[in-house]
Backbone as CSV, one residue per row, in Angstrom:
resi,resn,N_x,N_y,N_z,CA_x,CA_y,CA_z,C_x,C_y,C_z
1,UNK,-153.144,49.680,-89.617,-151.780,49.194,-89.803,-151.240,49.561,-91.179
2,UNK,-152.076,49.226,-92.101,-151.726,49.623,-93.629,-151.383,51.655,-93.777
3,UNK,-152.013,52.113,-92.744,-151.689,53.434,-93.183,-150.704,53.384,-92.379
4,UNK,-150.074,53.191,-90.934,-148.649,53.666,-90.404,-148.032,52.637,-91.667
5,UNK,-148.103,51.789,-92.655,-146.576,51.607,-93.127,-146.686,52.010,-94.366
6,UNK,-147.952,52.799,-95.117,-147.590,53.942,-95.767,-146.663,55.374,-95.466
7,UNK,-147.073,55.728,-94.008,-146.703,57.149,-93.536,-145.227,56.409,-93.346
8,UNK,-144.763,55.537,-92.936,-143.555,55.023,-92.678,-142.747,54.931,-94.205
9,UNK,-143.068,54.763,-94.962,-142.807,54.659,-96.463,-142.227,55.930,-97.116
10,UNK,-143.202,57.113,-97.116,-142.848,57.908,-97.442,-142.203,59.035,-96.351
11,UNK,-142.545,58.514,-95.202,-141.403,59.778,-94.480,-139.886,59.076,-95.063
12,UNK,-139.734,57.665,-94.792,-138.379,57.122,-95.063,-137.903,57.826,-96.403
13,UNK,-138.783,57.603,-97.743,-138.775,58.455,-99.158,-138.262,59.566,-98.627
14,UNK,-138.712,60.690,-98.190,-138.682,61.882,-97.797,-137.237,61.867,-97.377
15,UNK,-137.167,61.764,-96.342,-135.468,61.948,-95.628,-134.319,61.045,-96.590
16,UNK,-134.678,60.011,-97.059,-133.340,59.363,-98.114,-133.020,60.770,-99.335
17,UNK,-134.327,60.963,-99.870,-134.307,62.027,-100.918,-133.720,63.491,-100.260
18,UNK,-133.587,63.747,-98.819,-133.241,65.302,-98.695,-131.818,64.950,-98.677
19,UNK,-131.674,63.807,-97.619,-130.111,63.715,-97.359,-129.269,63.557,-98.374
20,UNK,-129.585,62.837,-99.921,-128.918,62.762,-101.045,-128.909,64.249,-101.738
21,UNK,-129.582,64.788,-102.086,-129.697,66.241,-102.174,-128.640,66.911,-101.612
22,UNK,-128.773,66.750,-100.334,-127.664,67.618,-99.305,-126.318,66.673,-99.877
23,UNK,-125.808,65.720,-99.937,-124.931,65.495,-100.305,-124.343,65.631,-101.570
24,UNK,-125.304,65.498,-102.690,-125.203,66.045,-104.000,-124.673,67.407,-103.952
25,UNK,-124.705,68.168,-103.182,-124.570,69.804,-103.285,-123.135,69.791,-102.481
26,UNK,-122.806,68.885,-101.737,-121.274,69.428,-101.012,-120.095,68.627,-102.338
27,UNK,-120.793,67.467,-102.807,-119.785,67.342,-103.964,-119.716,68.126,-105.252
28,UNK,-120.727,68.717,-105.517,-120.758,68.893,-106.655,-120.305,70.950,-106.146
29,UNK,-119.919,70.844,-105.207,-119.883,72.409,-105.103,-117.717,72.639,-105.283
30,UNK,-117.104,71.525,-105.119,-115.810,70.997,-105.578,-115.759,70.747,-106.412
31,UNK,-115.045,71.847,-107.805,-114.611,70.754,-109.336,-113.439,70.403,-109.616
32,UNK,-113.310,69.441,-110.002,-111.853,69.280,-110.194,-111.317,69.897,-111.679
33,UNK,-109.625,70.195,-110.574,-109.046,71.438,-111.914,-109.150,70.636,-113.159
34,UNK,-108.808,69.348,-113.797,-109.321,69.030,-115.323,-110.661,69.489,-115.743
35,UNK,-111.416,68.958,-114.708,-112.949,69.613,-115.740,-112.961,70.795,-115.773
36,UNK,-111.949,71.267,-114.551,-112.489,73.508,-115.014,-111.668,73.772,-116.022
37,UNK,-110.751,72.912,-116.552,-110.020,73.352,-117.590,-110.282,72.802,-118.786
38,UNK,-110.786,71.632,-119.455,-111.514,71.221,-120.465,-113.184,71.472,-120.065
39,UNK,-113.722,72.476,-119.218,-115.087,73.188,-119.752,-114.653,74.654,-119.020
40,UNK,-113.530,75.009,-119.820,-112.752,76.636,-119.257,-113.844,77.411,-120.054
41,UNK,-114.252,77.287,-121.237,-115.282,78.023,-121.840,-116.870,78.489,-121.112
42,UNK,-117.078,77.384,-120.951,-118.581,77.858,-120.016,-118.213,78.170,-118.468
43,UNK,-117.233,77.845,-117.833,-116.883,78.197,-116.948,-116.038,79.520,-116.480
44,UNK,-115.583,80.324,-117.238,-114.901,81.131,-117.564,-115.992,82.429,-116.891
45,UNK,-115.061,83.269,-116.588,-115.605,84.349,-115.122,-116.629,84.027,-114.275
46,UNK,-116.689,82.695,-114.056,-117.691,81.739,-113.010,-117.346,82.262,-111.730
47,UNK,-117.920,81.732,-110.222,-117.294,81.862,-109.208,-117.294,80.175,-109.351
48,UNK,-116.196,79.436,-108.787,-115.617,78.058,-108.786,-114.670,77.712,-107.646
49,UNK,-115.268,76.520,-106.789,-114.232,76.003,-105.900,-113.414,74.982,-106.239
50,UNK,-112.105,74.642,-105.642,-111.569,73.660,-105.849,-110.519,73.476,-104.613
51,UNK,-110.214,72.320,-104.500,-109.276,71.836,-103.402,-108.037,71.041,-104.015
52,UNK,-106.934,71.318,-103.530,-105.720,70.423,-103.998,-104.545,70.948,-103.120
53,UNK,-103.937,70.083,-103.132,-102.245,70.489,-102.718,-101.454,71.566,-103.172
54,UNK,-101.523,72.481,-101.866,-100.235,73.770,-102.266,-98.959,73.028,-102.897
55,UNK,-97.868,73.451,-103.484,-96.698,72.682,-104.602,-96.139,74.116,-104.844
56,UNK,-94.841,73.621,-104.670,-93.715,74.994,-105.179,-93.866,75.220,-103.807
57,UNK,-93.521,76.880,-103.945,-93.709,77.825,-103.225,-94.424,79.038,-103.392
58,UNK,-94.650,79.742,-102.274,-95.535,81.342,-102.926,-94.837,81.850,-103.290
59,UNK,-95.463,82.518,-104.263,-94.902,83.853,-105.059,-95.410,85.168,-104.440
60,UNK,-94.817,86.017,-103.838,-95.127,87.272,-103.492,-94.956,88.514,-104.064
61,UNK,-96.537,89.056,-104.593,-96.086,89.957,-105.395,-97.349,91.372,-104.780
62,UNK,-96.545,91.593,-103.731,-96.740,93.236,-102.995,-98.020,92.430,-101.632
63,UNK,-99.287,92.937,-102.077,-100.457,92.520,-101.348,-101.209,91.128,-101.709
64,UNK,-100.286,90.586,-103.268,-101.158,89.672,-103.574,-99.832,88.453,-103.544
65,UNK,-100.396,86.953,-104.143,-99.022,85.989,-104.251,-99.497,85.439,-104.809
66,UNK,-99.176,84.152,-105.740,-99.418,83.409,-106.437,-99.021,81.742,-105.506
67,UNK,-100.083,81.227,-105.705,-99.998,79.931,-105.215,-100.364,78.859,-105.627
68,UNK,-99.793,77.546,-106.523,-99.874,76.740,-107.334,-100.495,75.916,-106.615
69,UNK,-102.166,75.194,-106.622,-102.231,74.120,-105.968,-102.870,73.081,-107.182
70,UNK,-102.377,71.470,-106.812,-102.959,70.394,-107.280,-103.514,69.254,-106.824
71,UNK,-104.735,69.093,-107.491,-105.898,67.911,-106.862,-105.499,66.685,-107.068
72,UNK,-104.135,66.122,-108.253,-104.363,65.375,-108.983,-104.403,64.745,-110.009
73,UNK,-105.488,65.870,-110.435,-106.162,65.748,-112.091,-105.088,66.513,-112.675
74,UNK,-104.877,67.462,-112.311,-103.980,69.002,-112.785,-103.932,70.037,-111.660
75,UNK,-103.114,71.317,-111.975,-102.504,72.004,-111.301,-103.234,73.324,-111.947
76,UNK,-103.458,74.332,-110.790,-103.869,76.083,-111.645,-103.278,76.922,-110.405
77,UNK,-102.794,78.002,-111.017,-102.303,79.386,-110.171,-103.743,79.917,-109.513
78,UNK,-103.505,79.991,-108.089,-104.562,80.916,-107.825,-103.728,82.242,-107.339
79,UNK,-104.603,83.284,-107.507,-103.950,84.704,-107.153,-105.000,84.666,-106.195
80,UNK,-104.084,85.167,-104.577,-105.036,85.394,-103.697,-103.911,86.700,-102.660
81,UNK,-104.446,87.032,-101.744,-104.570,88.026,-100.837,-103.295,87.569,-100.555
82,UNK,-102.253,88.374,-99.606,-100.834,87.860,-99.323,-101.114,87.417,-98.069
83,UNK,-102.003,87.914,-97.433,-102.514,87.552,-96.178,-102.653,86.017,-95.529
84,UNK,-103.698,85.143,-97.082,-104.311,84.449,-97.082,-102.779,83.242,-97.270
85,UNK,-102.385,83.455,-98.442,-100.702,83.173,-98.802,-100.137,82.875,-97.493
86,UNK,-99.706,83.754,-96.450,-99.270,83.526,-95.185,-100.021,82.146,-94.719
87,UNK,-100.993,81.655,-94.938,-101.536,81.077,-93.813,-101.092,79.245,-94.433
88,UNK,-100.179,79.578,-95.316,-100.271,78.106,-95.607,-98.947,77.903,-95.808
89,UNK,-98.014,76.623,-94.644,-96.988,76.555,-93.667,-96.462,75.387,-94.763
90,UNK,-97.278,74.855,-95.395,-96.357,73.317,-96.258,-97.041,73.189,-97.633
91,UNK,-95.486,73.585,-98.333,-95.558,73.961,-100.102,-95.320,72.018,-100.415
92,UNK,-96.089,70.963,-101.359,-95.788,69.889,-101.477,-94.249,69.733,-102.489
93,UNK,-93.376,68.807,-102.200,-92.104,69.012,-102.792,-91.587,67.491,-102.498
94,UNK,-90.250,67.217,-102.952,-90.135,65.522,-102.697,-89.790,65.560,-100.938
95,UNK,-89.651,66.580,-100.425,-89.966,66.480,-99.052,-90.507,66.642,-97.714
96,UNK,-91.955,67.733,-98.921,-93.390,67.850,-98.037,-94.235,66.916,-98.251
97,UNK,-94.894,66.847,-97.781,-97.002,66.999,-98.213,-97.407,68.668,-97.887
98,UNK,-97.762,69.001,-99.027,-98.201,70.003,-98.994,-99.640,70.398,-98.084
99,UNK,-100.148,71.781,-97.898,-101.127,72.013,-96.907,-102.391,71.816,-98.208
100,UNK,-103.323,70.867,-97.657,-104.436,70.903,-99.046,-105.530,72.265,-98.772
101,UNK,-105.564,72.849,-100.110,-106.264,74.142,-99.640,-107.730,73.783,-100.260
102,UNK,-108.577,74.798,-99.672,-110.098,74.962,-100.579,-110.249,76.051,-100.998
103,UNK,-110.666,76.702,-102.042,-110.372,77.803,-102.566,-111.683,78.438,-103.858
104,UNK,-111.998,79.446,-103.052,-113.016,79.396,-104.218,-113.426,81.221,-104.280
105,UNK,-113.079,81.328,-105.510,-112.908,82.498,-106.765,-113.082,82.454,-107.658
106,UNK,-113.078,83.531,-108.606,-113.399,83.813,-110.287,-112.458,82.979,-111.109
107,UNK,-113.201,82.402,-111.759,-111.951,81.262,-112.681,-111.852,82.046,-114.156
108,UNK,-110.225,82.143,-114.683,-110.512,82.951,-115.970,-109.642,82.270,-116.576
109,UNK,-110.939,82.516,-117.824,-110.212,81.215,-118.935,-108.830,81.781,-119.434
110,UNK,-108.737,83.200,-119.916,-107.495,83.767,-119.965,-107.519,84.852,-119.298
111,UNK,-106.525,85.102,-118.289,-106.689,86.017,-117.653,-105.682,87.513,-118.241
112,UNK,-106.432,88.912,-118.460,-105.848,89.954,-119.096,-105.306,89.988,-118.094
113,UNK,-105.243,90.138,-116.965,-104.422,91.093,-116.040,-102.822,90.273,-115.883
114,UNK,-103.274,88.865,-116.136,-102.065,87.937,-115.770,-101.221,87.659,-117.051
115,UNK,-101.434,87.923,-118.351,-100.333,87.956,-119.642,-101.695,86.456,-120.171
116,UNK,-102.363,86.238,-119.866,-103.754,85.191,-120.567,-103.561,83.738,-120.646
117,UNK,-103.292,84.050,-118.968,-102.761,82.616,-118.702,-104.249,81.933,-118.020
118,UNK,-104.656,80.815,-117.553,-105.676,80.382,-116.631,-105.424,80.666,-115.559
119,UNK,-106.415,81.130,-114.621,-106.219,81.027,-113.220,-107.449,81.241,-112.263
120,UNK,-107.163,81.514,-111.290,-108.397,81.583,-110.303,-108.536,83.204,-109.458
121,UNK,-108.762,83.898,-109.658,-108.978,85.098,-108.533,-109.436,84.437,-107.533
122,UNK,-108.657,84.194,-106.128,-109.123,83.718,-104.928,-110.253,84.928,-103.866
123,UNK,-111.098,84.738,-103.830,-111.906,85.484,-103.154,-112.179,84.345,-101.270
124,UNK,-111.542,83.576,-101.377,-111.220,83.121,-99.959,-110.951,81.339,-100.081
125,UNK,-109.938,81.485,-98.729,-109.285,80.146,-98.734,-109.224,79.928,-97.189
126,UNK,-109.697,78.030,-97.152,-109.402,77.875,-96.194,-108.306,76.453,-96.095
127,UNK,-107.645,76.040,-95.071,-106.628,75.114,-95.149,-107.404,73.764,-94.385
128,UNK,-107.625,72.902,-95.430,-108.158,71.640,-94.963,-107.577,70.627,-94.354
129,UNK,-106.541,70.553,-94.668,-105.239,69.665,-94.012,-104.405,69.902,-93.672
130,UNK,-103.805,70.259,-92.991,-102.036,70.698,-92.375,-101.153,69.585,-93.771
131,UNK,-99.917,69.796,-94.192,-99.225,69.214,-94.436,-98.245,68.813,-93.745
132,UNK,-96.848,68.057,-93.704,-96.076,67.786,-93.122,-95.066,67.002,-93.918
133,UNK,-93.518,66.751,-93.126,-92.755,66.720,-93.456,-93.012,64.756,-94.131
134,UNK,-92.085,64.976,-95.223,-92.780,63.207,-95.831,-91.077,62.236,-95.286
135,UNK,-91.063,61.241,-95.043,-90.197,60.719,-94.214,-89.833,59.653,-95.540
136,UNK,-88.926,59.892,-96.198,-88.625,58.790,-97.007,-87.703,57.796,-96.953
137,UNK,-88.438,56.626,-97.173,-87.955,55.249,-96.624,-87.433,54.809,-98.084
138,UNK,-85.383,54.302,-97.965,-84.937,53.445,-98.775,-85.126,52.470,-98.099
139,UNK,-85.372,51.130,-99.091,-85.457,50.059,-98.541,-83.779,49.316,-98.719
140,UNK,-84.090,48.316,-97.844,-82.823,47.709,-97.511,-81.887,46.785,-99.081
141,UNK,-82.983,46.481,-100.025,-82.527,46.446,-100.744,-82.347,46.932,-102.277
142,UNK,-82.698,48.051,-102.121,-82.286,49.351,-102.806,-80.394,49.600,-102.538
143,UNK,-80.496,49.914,-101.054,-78.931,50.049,-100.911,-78.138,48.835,-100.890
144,UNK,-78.602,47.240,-100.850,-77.484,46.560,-101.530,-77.655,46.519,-102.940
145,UNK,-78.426,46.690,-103.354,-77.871,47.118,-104.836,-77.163,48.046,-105.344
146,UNK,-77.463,49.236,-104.793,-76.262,50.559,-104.988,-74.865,50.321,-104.345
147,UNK,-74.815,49.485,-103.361,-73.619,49.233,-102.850,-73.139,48.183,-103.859
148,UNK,-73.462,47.115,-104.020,-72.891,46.137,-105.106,-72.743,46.595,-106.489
149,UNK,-73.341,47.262,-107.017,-73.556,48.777,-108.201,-72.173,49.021,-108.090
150,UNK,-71.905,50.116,-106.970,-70.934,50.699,-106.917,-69.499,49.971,-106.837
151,UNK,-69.433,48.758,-105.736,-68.486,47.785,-105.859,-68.030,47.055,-107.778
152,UNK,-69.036,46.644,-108.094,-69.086,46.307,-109.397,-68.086,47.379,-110.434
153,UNK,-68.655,48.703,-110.324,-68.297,49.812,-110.898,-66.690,50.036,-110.647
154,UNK,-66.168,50.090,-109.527,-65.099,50.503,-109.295,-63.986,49.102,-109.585
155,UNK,-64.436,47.861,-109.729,-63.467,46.935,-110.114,-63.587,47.132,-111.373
156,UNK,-64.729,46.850,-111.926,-64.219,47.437,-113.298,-63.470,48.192,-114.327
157,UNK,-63.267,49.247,-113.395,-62.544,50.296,-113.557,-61.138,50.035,-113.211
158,UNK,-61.503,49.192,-112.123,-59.673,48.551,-112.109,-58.952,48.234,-112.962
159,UNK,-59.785,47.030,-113.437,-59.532,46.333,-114.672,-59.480,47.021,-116.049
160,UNK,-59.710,47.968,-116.372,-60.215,48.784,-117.377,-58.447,49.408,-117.383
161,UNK,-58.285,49.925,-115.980,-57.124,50.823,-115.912,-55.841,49.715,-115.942
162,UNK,-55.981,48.931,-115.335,-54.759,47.753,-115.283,-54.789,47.303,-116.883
163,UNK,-55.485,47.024,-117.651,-55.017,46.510,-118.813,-54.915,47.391,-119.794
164,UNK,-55.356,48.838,-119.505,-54.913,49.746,-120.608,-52.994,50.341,-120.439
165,UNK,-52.832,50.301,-118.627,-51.592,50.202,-118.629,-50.922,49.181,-119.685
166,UNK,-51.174,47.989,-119.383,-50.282,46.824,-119.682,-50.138,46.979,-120.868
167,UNK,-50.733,47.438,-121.881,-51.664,47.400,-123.394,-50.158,48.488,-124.041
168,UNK,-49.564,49.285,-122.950,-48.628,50.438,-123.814,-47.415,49.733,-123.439
């Protein structure tokens, strides 16, 4: 009995320790754009993934485009394929959610080819989330205040105009 709840002991050891492992490696294989940018030095012509929200729009420039995405933390240009550019339908804006991308390429701390700005050479992207249109809700009393705002505003102005008449 004492040896099955040894062998029971350490197989349990065994599999807690692989499965944390395996999970250690899918987070830590995502950095977020602040840390690639306050450790841009050791990281600099790395290969590096990251995920965040497409924002703006693409920039198309011939075979390649520029595409701004953010996690969050911060925002970086990735230069990728125009191809790849095509495949992503929702730029985030005050009236998207943007498509969240994963993206993983050469990160350069200043890039010569780009005037030595930061960015990412995308060597492939895939689209993790669809984005979609964001539905924005005024609340009900938001607009009686802008309505009473505005009521307020325009008597005032009455009054403003009626006694500057009277005043000449």
């Amino acid at each position: 009995m004492l040896k099955q709840i040894k062998t029971l002991i350490i197989v349990t050891a065994f599999i807690i320790s692989f499965s944390e492992n395996v999970y250690a490696d899918e987070i830590s294989e995502i950095i977020d754009i602040s840390n690639l940018i306050e450790n841009a030095a050791e990281l600099d012509q790395q290969e590096v993934t990251v995920s965040g929200e497409a924002v703006g729009e693409a920039m198309n420039r011939g075979k390649h485009s520029w595409i701004n995405i953010n996690d969050g933390t911060n925002a970086i240009g990735i230069w990728m394929s125009s191809s790849d550019a095509q495949r992503v339908k929702y730029f985030g804006n005050y009236k998207y959610k943007g498509d969240v991308l994963k993206v993983s390429g050469i990160f350069n701390r200043t890039c010569k080819e780009h005037g030595g700005e930061s960015d990412i050479h995308g060597a492939s992207m895939e689209v993790e989330k669809m984005g979609h249109v964001e539905n924005e809700l005024i609340s009900a009393t938001k607009i009686t205040v802008a309505a009473l705002s505005a009521v307020l505003a325009a008597s005032l102005m009455t009054l403003f105009l009626l006694e500057t008449r009277h005043s000449k």
